[in-house]
TORKOL-4160 file (C-alpha; in steps of 0.2 Angstrom, whole numbers, padded with zeros to 4 digits, m for minus):
152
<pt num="1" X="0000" Y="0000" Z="0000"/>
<pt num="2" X="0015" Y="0013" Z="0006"/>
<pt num="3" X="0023" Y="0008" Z="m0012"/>
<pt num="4" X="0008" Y="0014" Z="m0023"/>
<pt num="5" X="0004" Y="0029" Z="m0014"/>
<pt num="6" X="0024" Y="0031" Z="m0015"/>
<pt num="7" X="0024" Y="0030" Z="m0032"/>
<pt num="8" X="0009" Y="0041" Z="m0036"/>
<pt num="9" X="0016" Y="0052" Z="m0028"/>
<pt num="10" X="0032" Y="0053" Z="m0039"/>
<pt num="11" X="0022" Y="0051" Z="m0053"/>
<pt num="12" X="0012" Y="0067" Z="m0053"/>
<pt num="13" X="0027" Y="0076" Z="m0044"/>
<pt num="14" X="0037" Y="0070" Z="m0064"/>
<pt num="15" X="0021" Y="0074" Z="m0072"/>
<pt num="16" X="0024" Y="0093" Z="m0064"/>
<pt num="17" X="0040" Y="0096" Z="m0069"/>
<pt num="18" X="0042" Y="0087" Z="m0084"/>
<pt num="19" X="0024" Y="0093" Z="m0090"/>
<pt num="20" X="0026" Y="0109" Z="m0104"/>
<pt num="21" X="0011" Y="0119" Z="m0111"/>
<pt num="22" X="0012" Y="0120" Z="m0131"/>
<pt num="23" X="0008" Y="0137" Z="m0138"/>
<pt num="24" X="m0001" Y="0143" Z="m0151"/>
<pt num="25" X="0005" Y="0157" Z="m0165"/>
<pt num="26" X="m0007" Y="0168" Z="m0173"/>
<pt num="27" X="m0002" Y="0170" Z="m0192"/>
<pt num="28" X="m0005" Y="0187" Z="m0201"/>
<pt num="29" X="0001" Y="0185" Z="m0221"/>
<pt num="30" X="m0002" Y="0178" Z="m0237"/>
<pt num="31" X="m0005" Y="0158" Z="m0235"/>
<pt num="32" X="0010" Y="0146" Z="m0238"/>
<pt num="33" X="0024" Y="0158" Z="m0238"/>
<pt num="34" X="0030" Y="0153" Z="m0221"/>
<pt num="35" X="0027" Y="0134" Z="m0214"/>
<pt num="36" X="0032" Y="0131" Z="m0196"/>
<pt num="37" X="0036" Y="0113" Z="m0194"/>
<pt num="38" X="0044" Y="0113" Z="m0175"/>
<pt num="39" X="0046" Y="0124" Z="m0160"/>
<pt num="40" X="0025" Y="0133" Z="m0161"/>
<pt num="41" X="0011" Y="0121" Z="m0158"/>
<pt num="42" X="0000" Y="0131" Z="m0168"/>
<pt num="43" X="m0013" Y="0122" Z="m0158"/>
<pt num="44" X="m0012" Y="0131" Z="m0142"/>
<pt num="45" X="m0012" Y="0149" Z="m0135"/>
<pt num="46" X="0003" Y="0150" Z="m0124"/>
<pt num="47" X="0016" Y="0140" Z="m0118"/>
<pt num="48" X="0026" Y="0138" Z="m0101"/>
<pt num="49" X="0044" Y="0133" Z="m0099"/>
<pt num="50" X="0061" Y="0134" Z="m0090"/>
<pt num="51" X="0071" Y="0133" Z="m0105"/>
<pt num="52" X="0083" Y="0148" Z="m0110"/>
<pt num="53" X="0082" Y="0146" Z="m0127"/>
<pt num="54" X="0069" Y="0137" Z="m0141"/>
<pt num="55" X="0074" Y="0131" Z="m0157"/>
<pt num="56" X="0061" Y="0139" Z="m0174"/>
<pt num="57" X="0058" Y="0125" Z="m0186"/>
<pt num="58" X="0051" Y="0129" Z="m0203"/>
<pt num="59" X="0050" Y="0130" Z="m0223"/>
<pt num="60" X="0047" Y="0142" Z="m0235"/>
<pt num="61" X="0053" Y="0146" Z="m0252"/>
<pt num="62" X="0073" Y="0146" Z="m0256"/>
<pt num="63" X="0080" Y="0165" Z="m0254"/>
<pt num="64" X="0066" Y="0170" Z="m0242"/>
<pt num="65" X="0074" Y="0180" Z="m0226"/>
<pt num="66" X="0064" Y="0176" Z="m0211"/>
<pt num="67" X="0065" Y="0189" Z="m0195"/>
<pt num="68" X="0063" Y="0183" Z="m0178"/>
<pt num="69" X="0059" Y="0197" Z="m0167"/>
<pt num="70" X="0059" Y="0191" Z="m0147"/>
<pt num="71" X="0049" Y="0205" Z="m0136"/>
<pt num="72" X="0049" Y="0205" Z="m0117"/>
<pt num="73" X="0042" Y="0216" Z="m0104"/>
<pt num="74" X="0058" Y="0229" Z="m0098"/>
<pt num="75" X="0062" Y="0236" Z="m0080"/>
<pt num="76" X="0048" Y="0252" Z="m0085"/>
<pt num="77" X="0032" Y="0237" Z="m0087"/>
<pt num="78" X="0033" Y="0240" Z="m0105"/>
<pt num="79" X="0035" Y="0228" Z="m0119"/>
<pt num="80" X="0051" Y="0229" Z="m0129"/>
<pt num="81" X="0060" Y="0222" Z="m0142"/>
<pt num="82" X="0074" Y="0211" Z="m0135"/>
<pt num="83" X="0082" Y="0205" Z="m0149"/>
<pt num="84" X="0079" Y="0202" Z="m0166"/>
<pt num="85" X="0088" Y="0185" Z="m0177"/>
<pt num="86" X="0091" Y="0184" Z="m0196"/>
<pt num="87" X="0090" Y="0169" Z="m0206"/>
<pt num="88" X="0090" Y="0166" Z="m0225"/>
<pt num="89" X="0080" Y="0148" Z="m0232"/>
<pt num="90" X="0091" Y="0138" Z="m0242"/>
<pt num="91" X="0091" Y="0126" Z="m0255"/>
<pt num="92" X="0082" Y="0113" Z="m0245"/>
<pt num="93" X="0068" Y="0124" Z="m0242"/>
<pt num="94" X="0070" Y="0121" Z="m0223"/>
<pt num="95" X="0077" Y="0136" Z="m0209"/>
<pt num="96" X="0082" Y="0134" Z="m0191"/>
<pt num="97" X="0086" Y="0145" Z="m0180"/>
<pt num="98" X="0088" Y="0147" Z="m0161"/>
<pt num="99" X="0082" Y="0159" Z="m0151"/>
<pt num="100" X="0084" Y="0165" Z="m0132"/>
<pt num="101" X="0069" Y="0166" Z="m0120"/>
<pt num="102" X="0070" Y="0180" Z="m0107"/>
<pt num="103" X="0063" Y="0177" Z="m0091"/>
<pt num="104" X="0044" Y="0182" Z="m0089"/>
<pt num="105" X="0032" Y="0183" Z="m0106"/>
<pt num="106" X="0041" Y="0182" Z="m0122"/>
<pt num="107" X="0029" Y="0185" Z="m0135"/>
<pt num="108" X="0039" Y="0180" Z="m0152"/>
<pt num="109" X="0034" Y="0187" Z="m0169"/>
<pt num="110" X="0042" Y="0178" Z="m0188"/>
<pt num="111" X="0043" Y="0182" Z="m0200"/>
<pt num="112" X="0046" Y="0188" Z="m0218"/>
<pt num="113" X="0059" Y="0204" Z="m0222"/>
<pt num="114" X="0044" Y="0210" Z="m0234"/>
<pt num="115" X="0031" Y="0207" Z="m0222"/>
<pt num="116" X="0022" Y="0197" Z="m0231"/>
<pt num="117" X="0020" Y="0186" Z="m0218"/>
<pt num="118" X="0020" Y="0186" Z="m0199"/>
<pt num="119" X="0015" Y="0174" Z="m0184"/>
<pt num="120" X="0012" Y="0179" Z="m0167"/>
<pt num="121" X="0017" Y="0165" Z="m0152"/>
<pt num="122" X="0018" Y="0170" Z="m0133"/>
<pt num="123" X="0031" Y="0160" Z="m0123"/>
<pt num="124" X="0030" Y="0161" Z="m0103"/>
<pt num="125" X="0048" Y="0156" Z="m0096"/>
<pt num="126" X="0047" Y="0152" Z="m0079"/>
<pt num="127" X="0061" Y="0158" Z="m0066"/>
<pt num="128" X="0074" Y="0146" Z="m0060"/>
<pt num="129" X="0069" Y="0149" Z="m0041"/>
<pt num="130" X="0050" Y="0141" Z="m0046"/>
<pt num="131" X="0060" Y="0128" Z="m0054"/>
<pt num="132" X="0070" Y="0123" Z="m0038"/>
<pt num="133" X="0054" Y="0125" Z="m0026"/>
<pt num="134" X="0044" Y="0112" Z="m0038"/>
<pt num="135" X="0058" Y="0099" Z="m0037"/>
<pt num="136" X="0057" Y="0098" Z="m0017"/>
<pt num="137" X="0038" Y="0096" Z="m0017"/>
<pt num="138" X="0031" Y="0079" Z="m0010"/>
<pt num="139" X="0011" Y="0080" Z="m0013"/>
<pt num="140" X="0002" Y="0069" Z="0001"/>
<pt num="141" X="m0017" Y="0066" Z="m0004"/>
<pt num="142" X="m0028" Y="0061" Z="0011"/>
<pt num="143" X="m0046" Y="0069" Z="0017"/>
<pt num="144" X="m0050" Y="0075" Z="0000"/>
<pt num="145" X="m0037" Y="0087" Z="0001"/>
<pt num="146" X="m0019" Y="0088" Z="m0003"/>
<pt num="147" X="m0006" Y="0093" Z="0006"/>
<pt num="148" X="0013" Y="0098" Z="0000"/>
<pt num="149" X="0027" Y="0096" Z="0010"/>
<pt num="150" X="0046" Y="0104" Z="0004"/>
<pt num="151" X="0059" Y="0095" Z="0006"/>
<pt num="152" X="0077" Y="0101" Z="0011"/>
């Protein structure tokens, strides 16, 4: 009995930290000129994570210049552009290009250097204290409520 509440525990506290939201991209352009294959689930409306960086996955015809722009709230509460990444498709047809997260809502825009495209994803990175605390968290269910314990 100790061994199955045991290991549901460690089950939902892996499911916790290992768990990351997909995000969604809102896409503002002429159809087909900009594919993205990996990095925004298209599916969903934001995404949390603890990774500093993502990797943008995607296709579109050879020559084209695709622009990542990475905005982030600044020390004043506003939102400002952070950085800004520069990639030319290939021959292949296929781009890649990593990108940093900052800490707190990153909301990403890609796309084309003649605007003829653009997608819109929010990426929420989570601090490395939250991290930490959700590691040392044991969750103890009993009397229909559940209770959680730090460790250390």
């Amino acid at each position: 009995m100790r061994k199955t509440k045991l290991f549901a525990i460690l089950t939902v506290m892996l499911t916790m930290l290992i768990s990351v939201n997909a995000f969604a991209a809102d896409y503002y352009g002429e159809t087909d000129v900009i594919e993205i294959t990996g990095g925004i689930d298209m599916e969903k409306d934001s995404e949390s994570t603890f990774d500093e960086t993502r990797t943008i996955t995607g296709k579109a015809e050879c020559g084209t210049v695709i622009i990542i722009n990475v905005y982030a709230y600044n020390e004043d509460g506003e939102l400002a552009l952070m950085k800004t990444y520069e990639t030319e498709v290939g021959a292949s047809g296929y781009f890649s290009k990593s990108i940093d997260l900052f800490e707190g809502e990153n909301v990403i825009i890609i796309g084309t250097d003649d605007g003829s495209a653009n997608f819109a994803a929010l990426i929420k990175r989570k601090s490395e204290e939250i991290k930490n605390r959700l590691e040392r968290v044991v969750c103890m269910p009993g009397d229909g409520l559940v209770s959680y314990y730090s460790i250390g």
